[in-house]
Backbone as numpy.savetxt, mean C-alpha at the origin, in Angstrom:
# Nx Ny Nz CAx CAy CAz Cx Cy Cz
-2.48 6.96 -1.16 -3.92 7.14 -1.11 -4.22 8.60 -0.84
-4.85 9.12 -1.71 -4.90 10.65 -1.67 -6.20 11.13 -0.74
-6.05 11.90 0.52 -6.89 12.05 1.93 -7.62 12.42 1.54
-8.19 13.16 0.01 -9.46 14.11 -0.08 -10.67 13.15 -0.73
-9.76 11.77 -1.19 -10.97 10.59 -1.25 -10.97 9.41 0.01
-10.65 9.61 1.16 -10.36 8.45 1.94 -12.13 8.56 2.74
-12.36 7.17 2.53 -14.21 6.99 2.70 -13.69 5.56 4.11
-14.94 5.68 4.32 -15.35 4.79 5.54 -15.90 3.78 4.73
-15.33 1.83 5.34 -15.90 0.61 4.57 -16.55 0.48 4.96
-18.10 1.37 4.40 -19.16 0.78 4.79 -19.21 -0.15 4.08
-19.52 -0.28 2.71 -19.87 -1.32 1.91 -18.40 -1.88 1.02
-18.59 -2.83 0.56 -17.70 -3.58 -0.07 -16.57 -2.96 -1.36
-17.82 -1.72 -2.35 -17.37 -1.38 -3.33 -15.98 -0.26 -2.81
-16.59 0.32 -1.49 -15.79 1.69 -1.30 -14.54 0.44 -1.01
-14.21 -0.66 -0.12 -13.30 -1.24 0.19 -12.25 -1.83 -1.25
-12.93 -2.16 -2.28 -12.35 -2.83 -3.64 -11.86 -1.09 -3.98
-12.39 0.01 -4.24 -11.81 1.04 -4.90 -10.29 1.60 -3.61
-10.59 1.56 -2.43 -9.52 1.60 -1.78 -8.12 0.45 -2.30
-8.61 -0.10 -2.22 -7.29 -1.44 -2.19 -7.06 -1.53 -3.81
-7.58 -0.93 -4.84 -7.05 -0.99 -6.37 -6.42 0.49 -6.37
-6.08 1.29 -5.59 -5.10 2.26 -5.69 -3.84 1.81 -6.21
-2.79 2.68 -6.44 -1.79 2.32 -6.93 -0.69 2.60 -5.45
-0.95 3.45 -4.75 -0.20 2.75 -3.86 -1.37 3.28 -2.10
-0.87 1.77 -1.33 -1.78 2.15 -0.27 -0.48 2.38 0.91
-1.22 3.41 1.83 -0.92 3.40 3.10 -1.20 2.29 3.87
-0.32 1.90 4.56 -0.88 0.42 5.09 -1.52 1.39 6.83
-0.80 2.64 7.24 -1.49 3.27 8.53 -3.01 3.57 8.45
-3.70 3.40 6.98 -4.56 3.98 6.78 -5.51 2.99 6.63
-5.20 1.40 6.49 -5.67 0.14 6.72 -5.51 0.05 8.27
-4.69 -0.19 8.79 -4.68 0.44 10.54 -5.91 1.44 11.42
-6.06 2.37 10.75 -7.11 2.92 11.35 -8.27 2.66 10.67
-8.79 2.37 9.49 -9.86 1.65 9.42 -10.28 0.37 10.07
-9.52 -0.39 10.43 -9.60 -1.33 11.45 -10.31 -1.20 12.41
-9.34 0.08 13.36 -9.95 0.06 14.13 -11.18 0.60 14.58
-11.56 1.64 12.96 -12.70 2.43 12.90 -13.66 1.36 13.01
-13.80 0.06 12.12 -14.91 -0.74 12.01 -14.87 -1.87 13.08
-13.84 -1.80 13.91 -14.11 -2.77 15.29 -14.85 -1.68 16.14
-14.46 -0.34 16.18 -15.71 0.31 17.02 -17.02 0.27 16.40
-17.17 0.22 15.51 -18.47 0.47 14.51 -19.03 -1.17 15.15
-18.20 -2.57 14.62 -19.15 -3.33 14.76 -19.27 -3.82 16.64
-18.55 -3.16 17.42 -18.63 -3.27 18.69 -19.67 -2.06 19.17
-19.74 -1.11 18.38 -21.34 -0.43 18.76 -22.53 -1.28 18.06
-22.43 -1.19 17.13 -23.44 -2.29 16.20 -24.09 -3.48 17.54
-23.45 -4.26 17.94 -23.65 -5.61 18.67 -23.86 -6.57 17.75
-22.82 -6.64 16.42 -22.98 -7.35 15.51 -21.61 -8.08 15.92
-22.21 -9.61 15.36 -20.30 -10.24 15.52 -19.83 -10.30 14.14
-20.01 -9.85 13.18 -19.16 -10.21 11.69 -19.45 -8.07 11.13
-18.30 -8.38 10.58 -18.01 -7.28 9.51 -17.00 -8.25 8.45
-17.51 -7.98 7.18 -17.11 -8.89 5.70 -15.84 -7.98 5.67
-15.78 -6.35 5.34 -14.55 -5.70 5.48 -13.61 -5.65 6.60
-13.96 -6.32 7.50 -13.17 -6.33 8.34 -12.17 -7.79 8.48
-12.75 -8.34 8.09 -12.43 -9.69 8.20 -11.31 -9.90 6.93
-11.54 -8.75 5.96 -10.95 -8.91 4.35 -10.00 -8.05 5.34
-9.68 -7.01 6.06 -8.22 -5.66 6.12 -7.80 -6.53 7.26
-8.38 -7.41 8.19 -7.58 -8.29 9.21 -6.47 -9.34 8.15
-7.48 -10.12 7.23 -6.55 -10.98 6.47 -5.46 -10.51 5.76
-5.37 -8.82 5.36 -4.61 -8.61 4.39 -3.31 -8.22 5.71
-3.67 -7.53 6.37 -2.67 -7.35 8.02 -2.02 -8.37 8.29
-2.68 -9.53 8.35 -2.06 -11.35 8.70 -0.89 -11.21 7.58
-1.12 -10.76 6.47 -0.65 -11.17 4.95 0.65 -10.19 5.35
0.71 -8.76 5.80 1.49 -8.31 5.93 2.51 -8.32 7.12
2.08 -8.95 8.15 3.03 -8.39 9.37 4.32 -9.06 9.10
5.37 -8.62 9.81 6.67 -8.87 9.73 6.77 -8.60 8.51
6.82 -7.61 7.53 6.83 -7.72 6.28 8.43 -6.32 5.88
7.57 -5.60 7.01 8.29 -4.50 7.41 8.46 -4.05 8.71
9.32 -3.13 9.05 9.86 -2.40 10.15 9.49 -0.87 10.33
8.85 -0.48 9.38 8.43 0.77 9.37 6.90 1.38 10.49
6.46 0.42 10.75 4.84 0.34 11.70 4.49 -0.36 12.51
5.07 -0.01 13.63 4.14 -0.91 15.40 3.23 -0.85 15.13
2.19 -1.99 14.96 0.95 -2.14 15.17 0.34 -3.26 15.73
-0.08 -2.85 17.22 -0.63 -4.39 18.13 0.27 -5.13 18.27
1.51 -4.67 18.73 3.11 -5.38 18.79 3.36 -6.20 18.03
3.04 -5.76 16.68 3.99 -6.59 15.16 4.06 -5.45 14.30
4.88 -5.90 13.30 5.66 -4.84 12.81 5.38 -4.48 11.34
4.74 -3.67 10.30 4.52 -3.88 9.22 5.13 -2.66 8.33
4.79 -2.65 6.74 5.20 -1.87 6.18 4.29 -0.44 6.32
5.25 0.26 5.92 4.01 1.65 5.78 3.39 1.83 4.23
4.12 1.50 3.39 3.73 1.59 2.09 3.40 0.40 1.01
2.26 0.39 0.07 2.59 -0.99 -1.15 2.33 -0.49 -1.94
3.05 -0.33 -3.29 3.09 0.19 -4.42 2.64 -1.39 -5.50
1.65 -0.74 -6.01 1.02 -1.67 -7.13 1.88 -1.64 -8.15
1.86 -3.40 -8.49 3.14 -3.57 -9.81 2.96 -2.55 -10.65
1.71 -2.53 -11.30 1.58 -1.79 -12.24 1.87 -0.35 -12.10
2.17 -0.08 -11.20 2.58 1.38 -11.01 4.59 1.56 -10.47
4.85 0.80 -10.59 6.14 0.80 -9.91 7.39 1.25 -11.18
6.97 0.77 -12.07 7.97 1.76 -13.58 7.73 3.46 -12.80
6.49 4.09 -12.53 6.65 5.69 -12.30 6.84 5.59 -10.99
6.63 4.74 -10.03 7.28 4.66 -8.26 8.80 5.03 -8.68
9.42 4.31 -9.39 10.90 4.39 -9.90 11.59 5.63 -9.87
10.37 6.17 -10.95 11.15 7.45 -11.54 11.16 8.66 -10.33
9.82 8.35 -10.10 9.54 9.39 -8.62 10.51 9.22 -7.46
10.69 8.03 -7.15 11.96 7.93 -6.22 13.07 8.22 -6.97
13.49 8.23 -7.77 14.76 8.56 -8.22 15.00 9.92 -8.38
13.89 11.04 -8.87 14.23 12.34 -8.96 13.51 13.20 -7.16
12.63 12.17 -6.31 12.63 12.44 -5.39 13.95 12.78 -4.47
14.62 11.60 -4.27 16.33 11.57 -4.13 17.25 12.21 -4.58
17.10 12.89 -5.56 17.96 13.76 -6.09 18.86 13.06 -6.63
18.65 11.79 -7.61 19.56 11.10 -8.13 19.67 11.20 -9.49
18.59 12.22 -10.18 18.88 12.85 -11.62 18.00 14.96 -11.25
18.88 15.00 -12.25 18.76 17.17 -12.33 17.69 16.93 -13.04
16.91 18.19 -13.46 15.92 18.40 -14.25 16.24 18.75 -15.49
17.41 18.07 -15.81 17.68 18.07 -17.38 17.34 17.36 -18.21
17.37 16.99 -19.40 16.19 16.43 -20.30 17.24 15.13 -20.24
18.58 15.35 -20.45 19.66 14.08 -20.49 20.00 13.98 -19.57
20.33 13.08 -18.65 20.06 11.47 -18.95 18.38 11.15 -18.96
17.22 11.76 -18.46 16.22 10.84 -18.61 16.10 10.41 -19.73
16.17 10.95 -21.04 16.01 10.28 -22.34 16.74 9.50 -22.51
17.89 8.94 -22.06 18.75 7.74 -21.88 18.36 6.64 -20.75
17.71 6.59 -20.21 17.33 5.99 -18.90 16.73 4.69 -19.12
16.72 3.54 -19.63 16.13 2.55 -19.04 15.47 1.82 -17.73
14.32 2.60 -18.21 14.03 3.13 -16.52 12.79 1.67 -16.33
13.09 0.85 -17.58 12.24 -0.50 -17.09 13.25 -1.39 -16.01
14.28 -1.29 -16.81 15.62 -2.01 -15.93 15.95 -1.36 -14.71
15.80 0.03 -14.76 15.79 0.34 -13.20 14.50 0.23 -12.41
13.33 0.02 -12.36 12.42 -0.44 -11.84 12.45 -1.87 -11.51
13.31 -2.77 -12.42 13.29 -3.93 -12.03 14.43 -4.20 -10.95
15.42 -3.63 -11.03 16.75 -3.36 -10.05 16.00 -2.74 -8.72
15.42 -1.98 -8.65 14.72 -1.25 -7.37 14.12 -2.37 -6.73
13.27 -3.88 -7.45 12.26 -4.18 -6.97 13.46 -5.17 -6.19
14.17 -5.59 -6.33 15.25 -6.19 -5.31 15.49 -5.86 -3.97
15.09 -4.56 -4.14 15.09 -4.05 -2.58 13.84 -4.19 -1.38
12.79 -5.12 -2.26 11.88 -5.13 -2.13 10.74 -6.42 -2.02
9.59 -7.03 -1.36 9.19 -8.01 -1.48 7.68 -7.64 -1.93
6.99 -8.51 -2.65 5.85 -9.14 -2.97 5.05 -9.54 -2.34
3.93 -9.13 -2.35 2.88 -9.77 -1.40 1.79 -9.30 -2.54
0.86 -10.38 -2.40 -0.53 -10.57 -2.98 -1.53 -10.08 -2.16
-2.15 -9.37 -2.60 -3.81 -8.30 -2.04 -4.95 -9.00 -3.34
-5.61 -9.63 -2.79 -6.55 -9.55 -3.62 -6.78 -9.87 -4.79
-5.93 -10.89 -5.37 -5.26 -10.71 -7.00 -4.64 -9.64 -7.10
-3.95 -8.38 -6.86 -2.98 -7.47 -7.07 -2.08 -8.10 -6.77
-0.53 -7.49 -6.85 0.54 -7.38 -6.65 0.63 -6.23 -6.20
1.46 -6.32 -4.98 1.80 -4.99 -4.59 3.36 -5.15 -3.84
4.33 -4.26 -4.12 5.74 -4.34 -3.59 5.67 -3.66 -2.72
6.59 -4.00 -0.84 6.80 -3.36 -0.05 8.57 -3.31 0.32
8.86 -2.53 1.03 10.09 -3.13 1.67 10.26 -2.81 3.38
């Protein structure tokens, strides 16, 4: 989630354009949380609709991962949207230093089959109708 668009859920739409990213910070669902439990605990309102949607998706995630104490359970830090996980692939792979910046092997690369090999390392969880992979 890139910081120079990260907005406050006031309304519903900013919450749907957050969560159709291609990949979310789950720390960044974490502190919106707790941004809109202060918001609706100044308010003296008892319901927030976005709040109630980033609590359920939190339920959806805990124990999912080991990467994030949060409220003594444990979650992922990252979810990469299916549809984005063929270039998650490639990016982790030349992130790692597991190919040079030479033109060969990427032009040899079946890099659908290695995206699908990667996702083994990895679990599924549903957002919303998305797919999104964590590990």
């Amino acid at each position: 989630f890139d910081e120079g668009l990260k907005m406050q859920f006031s309304t519903l739409e900013a919450l749907e354009i957050y969560l159709s990213s291609d990949i979310i910070d789950v720390r960044d669902l974490m502190e919106s949380i707790e941004e809109l439990e202060i918001e609706l605990h100044n308010s003296g309102e008892n319901e927030c609709f976005e709040l109630t949607i980033l609590m359920g998706i939190m339920s959806d995630l805990k124990d999912m991962g080991a990467d994030e104490e949060w409220r003594g359970d444990w979650y992922p830090a990252t979810l990469i949207r299916d549809s984005y996980f063929f270039n998650y692939a490639q990016d982790l792979a030349e992130d790692i230093g597991a190919l040079k910046d030479a033109e060969w092997p990427h032009n040899c690369i079946d890099w659908e089959y290695a995206a699908d090999e990667l996702k083994n390392d990895y679990f599924s969880v549903e957002i919303i109708g998305s797919t999104y992979w964590t590990r």
